[in-house]
N, C-alpha and C positions, 0 to 999 in steps of 0.2 A: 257303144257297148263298153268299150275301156272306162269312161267317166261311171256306167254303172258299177263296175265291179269294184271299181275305186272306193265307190260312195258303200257297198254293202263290206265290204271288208275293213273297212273304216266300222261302222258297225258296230261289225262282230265284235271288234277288238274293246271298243267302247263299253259293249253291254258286259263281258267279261272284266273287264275292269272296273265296274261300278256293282256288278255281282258279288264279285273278290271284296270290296271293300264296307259290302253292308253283312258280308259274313262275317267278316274278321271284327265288326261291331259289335256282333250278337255270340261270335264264341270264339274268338279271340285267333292268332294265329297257330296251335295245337290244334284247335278243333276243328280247323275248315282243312277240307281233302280239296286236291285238285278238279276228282271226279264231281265232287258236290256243289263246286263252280262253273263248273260248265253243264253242268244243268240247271241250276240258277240261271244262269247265261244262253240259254237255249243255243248253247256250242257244243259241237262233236268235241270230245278229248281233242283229235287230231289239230281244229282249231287252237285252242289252248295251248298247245305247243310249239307252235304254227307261230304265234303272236310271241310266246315268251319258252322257248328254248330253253333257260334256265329251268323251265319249270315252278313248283310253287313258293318258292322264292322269291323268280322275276314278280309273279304275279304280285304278290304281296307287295313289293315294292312298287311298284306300276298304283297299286289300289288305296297305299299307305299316300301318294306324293298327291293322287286324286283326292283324298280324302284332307290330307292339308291345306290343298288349295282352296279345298271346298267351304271349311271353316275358316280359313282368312276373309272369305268372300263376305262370309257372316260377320264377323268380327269386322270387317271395313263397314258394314254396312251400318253394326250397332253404334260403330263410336262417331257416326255422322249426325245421329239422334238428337247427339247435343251438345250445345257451345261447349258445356263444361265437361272435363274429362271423367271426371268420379260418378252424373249421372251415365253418362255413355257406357260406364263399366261396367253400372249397377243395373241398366237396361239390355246388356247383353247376356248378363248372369237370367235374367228374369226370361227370355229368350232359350238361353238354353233350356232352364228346365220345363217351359211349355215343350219344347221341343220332346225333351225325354219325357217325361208324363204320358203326351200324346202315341209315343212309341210301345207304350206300354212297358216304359222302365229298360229297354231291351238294346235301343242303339246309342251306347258312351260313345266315347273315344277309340277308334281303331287304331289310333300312332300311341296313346299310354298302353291299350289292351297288348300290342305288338312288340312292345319296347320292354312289356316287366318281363313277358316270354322269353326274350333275346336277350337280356343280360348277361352282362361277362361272354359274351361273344363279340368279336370283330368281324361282324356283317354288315351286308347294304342294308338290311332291314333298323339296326340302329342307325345307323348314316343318315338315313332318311326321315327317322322318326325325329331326330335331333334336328335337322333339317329344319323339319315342320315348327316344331314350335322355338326354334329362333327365328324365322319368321314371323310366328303370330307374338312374339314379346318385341319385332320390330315396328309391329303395328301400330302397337299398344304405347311403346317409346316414340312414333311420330307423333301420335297425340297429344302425348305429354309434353315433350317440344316443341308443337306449335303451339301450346298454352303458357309458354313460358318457366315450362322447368328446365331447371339447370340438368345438364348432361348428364352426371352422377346421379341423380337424385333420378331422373328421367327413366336409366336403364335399371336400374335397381326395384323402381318400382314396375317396369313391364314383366321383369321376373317373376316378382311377388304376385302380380296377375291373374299372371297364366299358371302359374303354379297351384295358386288357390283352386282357382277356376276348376282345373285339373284334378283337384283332390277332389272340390267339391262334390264332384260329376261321379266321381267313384263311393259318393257317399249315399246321395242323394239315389242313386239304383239301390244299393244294398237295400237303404230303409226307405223304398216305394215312395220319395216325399223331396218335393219340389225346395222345401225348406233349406235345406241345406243350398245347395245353391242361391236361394235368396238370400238368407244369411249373409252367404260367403260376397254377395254383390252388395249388401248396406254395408259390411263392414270393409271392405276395398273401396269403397265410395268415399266412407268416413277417413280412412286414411291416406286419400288421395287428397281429401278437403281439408287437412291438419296442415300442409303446407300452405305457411302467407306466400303472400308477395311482397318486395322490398326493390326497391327503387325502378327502375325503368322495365318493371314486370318480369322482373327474377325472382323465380319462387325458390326459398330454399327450407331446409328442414324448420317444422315447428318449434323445435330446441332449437333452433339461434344458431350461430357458427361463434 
């Protein structure tokens, strides 16, 4: 009986947290109540509280670290596509926006939706959102380091990435149209491919040092 209630309260907590995080997709962290999570979640309020104390706070943060994780999973999975770094980028951008298309334009980013919310606050919910994507620009920089870019060149471009990436996705909703993020994936590709290579597979910038 123990091992049961383990396993359904495990759950609960579960389905509330992945509730929490495709709301905060569709209407950012202003828009989702606590109450509208836990019916999402087919959890009593009492649950909900139960799990996260904090309240909609905890949760968001709990829904925001799920939802980084989730997209790294993505992002490890794109840049395995291919030898070369620039298609792997341009195959993940291409990825996202099937993805949003298929959503009906409705599920972005829950860690950018959660983050322009919270500005100028010293919250866990920035913490975490910050969190998220220097891990997805550490991804993005092993890549690039195991293809031979130099360190510099490596982390400057995992910025420029995720960043675009980032914009793109907020573009590509507004105007219903996958484009944008295809774009933003041929032209990260392209200047991921402007770096030679020079001697024992050190790539450094296309302007020379």
């Amino acid at each position: 009986m123990a091992k049961t209630s383990a396993a359904a309260t495990t759950g609960t907590r579960d389905r509330i947290v992945i509730a929490a995080a495709r709301l905060l997709q569709r209407q950012g962290y202003v828009g989702t109540g606590i109450k509208q999570i836990a019916k999402d979640a087919e959890a009593t309020l009492g649950s909900v509280y139960h799990f996260f104390p904090g309240g909609k706070e905890a949760v968001a943060v709990a829904a925001i670290t799920h939802s980084g994780e989730e997209f790294a999973d993505l992002l490890r999975a794109a840049l395995t596509t291919a030898d070369d770094p620039g298609a792997a980028i341009e195959a993940c951008a291409a990825e996202l926006a099937v993805g949003l298309r298929e959503s009906g334009w409705v599920d972005g980013c829950p860690v950018t939706a959660a983050a322009l919310e919270t500005l100028g606050t010293d919250s866990e919910i920035q913490r975490v959102c910050a969190a998220a994507l220097g891990s997805w620009e550490r991804l993005v920089e092993e890549k690039l380091l195991a293809s031979g870019f130099a360190a510099p060149d490596a982390r400057d471009l995992a910025t420029t990435v995720i960043s675009a990436l980032e914009g793109a996705e907020v573009t590509a909703q507004v105007n219903r149209s996958e484009e944008p993020l295809r774009a933003a994936g041929r032209q990260l590709a392209r200047l991921v491919g402007s770096y030679g290579v020079q001697g024992e597979g050190e790539r450094v910038s296309a302007g020379g040092r």
